[in-house]
N, C-alpha and C positions, 0 to 999 in steps of 0.2 A: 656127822654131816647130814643134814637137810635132802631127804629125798629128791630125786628128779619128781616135776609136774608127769605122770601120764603110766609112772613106775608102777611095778606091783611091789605092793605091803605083803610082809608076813606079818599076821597078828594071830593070838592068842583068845581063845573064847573062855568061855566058864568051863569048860567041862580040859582044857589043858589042851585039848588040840590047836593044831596051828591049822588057819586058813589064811586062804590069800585073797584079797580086796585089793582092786585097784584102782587108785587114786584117778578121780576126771582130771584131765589136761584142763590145765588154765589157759586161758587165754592172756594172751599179748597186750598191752593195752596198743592203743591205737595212735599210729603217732601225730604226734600235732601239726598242722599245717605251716612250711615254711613260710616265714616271712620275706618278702624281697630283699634280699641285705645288699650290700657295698656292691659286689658283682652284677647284679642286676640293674641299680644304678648307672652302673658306670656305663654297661653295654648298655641303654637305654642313652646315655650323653655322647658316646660313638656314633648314634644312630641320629640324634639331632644334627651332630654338625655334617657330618654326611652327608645327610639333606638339605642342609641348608645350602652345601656346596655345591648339591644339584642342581637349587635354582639359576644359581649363576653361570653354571655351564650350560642350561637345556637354554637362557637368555642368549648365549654366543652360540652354540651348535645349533638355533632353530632358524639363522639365516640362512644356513647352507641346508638343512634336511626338514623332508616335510614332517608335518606329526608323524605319519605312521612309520615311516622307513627311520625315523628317529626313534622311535618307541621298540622295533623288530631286534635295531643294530644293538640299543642299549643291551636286550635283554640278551641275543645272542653273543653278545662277549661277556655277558655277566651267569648266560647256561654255562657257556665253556670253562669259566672261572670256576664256577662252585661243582660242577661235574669232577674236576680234576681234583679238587677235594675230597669229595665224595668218594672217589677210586682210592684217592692215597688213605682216607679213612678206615676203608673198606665199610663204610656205613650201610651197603646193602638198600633193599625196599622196605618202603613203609609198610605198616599191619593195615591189613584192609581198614579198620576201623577208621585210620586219620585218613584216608583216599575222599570223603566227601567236604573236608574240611580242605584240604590240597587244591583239591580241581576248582570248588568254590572261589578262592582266593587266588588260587592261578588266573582262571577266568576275567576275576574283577578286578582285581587291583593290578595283578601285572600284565592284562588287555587294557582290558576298558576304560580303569583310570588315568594310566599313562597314556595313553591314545586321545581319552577325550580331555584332560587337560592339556596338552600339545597344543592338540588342536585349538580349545578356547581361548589361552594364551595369544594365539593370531587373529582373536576377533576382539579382544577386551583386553583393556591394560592390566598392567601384576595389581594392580590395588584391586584394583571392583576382582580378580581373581582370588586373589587372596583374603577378601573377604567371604565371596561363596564357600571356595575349598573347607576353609575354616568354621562350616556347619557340621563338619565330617564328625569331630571329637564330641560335639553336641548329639549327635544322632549314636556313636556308639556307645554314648553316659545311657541314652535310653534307652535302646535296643539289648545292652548287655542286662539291664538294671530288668529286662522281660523274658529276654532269654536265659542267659548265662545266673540269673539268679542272681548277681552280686550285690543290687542295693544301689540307693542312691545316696549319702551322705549329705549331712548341709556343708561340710568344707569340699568335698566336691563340685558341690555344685555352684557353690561361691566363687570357685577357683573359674571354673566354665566361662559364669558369669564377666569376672574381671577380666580375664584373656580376651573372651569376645570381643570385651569392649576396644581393647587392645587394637585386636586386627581391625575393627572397625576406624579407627584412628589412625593408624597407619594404612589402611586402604582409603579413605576419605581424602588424605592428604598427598597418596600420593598417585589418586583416581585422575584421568584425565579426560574433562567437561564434553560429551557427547560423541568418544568414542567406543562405550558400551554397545554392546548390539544385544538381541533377545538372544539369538544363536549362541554367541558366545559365552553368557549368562547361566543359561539353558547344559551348554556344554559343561562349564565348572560344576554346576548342579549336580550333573552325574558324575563327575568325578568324584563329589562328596559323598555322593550316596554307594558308589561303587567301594571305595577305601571303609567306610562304616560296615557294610554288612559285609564285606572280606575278614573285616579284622574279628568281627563278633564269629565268624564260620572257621578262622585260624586259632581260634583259644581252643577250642575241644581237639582237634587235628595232635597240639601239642604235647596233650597228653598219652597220644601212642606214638610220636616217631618227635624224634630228635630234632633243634629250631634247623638245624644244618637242613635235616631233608627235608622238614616241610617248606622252607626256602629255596632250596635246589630242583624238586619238581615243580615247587609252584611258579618260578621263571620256567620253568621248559614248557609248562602249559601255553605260559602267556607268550612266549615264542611259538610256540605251534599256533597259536591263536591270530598271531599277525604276521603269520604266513605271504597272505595274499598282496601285505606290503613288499613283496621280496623285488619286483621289477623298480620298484621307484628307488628303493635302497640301493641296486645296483647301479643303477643309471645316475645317482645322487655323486654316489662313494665316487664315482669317476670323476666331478667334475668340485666336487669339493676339495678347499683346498687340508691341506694336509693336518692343521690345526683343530679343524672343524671335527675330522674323522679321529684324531686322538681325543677330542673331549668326549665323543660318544666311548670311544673304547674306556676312556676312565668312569663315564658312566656308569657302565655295566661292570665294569672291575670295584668298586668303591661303594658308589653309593646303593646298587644291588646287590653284589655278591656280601659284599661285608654288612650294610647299613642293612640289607632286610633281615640279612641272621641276626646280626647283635636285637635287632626288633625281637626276632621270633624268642632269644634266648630271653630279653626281660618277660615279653610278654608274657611265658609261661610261668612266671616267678610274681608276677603281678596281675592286679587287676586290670579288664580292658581299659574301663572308665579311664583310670588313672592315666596311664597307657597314652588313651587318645589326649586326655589333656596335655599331658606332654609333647606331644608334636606342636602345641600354641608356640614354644623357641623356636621353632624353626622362623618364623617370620622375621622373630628378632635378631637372631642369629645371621638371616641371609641380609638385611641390611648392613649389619657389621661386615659381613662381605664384601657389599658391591662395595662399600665404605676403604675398603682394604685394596680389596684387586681390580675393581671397575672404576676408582677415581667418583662414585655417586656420592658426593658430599648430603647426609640424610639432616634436614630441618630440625626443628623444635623438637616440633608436636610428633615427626616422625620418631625419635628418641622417647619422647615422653608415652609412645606407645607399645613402642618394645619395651619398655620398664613394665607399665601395665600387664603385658605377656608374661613378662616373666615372672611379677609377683602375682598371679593368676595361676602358674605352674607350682611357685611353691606351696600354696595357699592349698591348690587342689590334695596334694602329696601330704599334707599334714593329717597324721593319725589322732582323729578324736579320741580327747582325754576321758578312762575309764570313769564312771558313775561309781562315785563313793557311797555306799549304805549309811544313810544315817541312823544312827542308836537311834530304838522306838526308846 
């Protein structure tokens, strides 16, 4: 039998004595990078309609509660959720290392951009919004492609391309003629910019602590963060009627507790790039919504735009075919 790697040899010299030589330890080869398979996937399609389901609730829950005390309630029934997880996991604290990657993304995306989309939603209709937000996947194709190292791809970037045009299509058609404001405009802006560099500050994170925990502190962040909404939420939750205050608790149950983990879990299994393209469904998706639960019969061209989305999503996900050597 084949020695162990790292063993001592008995061997034999010229002169009949035995000496002992010991073999260098080999090394391991190093294993290959997974690929995002079926699992990743799927929890990445959990995470679309999720949010698509959001849009249609933050549309009905944003008559009764203001942005912010909408943004606080969300995220506090969706800390309690994934906290209670967390316990039955016994998942523990994150390794300092992901703690800058946490708090970044706690910060942006479960403050800043739930807060200042709310809010620009009530200055600008969903189209001219949904056309800004959707800079968001464009700014993390570049920022990761400078950071993160990943590359830009031409099926990537093709994908970008045709999606944009996408939301561009269905925001166009279904934008309403001078009720834009700069404010409001201004507001979604930062929403995009806020979910971009969260998401690009969430891929390293991932790599020391589990999507669970970086999901689980980074809502407790963004609940500490919108704190200072705590008086309007209280004084809201009173006079709301009962409907209103269950879409926020399904808020934070669903499309945070579950839709940011299943996020966090493909994320770590895939590229941002890709990633961000994939949120282009959402748009499409939340039309089949209102289309289903709100009675919004969607146009033509509104159709003909979500098709573009989505054949932009697949388009982006396509793995450029290997380069064949040709015989000199």
């Amino acid at each position: 039998m084949a020695p162990l790697s790292g063993e001592t040899l008995d061997m034999v010299d010229k002169s009949g004595e035995v000496t002992e030589k010991r073999r260098p330890a080999e090394r391991s080869p190093a294993p290959a990078p997974a690929r995002p398979g079926w699992a990743a996937l799927a929890a990445a399609g959990v995470t679309v309609v999720l949010w698509a389901s959001a849009f249609v609730a933050i549309r009905s829950a944003g008559a009764a509660f203001s942005p912010g005390a909408l943004a606080l309630g969300r995220l506090a029934c969706g800390s309690v959720a994934l906290g209670a997880v967390c316990c039955a996991r016994r998942e523990g604290w994150p390794r300092r290392a992901a703690w800058p990657g946490i708090v970044t993304s706690g910060l942006l995306w479960f403050g800043v951009y739930m807060v200042s989309l709310n809010w620009g939603e009530q200055k600008v209709d969903a189209g001219t919004a949904a056309m800004v937000v959707s800079l968001g996947p464009v700014i993390i194709a570049l920022v990761s492609a400078w950071v993160l190292k990943e590359g830009l791809s031409a099926t990537l970037l093709a994908g970008l391309v045709v999606s944009f045009a996408g939301v561009v299509v269905v925001g166009a058609t279904t934008s309403e003629a001078g009720h834009a404001s700069v404010a409001g405009v201004m507001l979604c802006l930062l929403a995009a910019l806020s979910f971009a560099v969260a998401v690009v500050a969430q891929k390293p994170a991932l790599r020391h602590a589990s999507a669970l925990q970086v999901t689980t502190f980074g809502a407790a962040i963004g609940a500490l963060a919108c704190l200072p909404f705590t008086g309007q939420l209280v004084s809201e939750v009173t006079a709301a009627p009962l409907s209103a205050t269950l879409k926020v608790c399904y808020l934070g149950a669903f499309p945070t507790a579950i839709g940011f983990t299943t996020w966090a879990y493909a994320l770590a299994r895939t590229p941002a790039g890709k990633m961000g393209a994939t949120t282009y469904l959402v748009p499409a998706l939340t039309v089949v919504m209102s289309w289903a639960l709100l009675g919004q019969v969607p146009g033509l061209l509104v159709i003909g735009g979500g098709v573009l989305c989505l054949a932009g999503v697949a388009i982006s996900r396509r793995r450029p075919r290997p380069s064949v050597p040709r015989p000199g």
